[in-house]
C-alpha positions as CSV (number, residue, x, y, z in Angstrom):
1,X,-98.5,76.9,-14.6
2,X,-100.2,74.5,-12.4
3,X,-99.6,74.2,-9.1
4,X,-98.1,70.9,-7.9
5,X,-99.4,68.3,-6.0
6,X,-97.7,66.1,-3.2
7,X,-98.6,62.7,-1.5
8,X,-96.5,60.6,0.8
9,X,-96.3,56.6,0.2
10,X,-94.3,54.5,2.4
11,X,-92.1,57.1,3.3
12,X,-91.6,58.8,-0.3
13,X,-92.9,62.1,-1.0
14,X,-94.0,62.3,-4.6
15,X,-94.6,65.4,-6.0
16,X,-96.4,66.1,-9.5
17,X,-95.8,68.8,-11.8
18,X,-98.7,69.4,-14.3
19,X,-98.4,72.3,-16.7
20,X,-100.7,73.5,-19.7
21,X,-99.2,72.7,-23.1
22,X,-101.6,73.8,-26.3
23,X,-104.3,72.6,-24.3
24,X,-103.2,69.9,-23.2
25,X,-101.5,68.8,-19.2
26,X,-98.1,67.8,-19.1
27,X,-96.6,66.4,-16.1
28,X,-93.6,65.5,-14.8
29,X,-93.0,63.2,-11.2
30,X,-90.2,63.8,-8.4
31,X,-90.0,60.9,-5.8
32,X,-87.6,62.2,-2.8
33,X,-86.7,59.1,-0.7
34,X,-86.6,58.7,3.3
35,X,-82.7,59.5,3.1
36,X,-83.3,62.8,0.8
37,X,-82.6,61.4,-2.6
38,X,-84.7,63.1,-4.8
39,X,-85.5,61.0,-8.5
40,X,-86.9,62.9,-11.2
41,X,-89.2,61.8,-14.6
42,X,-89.0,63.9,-17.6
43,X,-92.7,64.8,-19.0
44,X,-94.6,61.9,-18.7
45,X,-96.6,62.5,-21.6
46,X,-100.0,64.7,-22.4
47,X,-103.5,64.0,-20.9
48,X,-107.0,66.0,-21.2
49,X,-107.0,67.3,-17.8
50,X,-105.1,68.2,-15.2
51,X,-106.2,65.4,-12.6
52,X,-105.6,63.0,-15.3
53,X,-102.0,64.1,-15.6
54,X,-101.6,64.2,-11.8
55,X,-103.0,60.9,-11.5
56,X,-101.4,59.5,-13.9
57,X,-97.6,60.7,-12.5
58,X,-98.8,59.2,-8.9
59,X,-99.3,55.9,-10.1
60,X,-96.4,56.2,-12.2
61,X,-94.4,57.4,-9.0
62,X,-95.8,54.8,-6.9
63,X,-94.8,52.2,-9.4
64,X,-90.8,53.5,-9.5
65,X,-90.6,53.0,-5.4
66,X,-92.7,49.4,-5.7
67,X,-89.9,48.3,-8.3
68,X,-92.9,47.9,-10.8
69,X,-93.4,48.4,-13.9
70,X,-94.6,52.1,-14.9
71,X,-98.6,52.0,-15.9
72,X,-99.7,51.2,-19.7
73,X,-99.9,53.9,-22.1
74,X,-102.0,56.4,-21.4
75,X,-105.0,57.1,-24.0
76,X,-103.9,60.7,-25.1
77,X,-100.2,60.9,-26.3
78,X,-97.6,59.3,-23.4
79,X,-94.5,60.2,-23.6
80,X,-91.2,57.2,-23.6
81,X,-91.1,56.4,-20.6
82,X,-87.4,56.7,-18.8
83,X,-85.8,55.9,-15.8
84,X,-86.3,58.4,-12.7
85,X,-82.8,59.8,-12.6
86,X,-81.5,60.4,-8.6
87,X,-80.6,63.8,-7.6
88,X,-78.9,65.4,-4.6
């Protein structure tokens, strides 16, 4: 497994989980809020490389705390996109 990856953005901490799938990145995205509520993604679909999976699952993060629409499909196989779920 991958190792993941955090940023901050306006006060969020997102955190990307890529992992190796037959050759293939999956990722997932966690977005914990300035009070602690952590949102989850399930697996975000499967890219080439690792930094495409990771990049892809920023933006995708990014877009959940701007209230905006997740990006376009990616070009290898995206998975459905669905809503961040909160967590304690």
């Amino acid at each position: 497994m991958s190792q993941s990856k955090e940023i901050a953005y306006k006060g969020h901490i997102l955190t990307a989980t890529p992992v190796v799938d037959r050759l293939m990145y999956a990722v997932t995205i966690a977005v914990r809020g300035p009070s602690g509520v952590r949102r989850s993604s399930g697996i975000l679909g499967e890219f080439p490389s690792e930094i495409d999976a990771v990049r892809y699952a920023f933006a995708y993060g990014i877009a959940a705390i701007d209230d905006r629409r997740p990006p376009s499909n990616w070009q290898q196989t995206p998975a459905k996109h669905s809503d961040m779920r909160a967590s304690a």
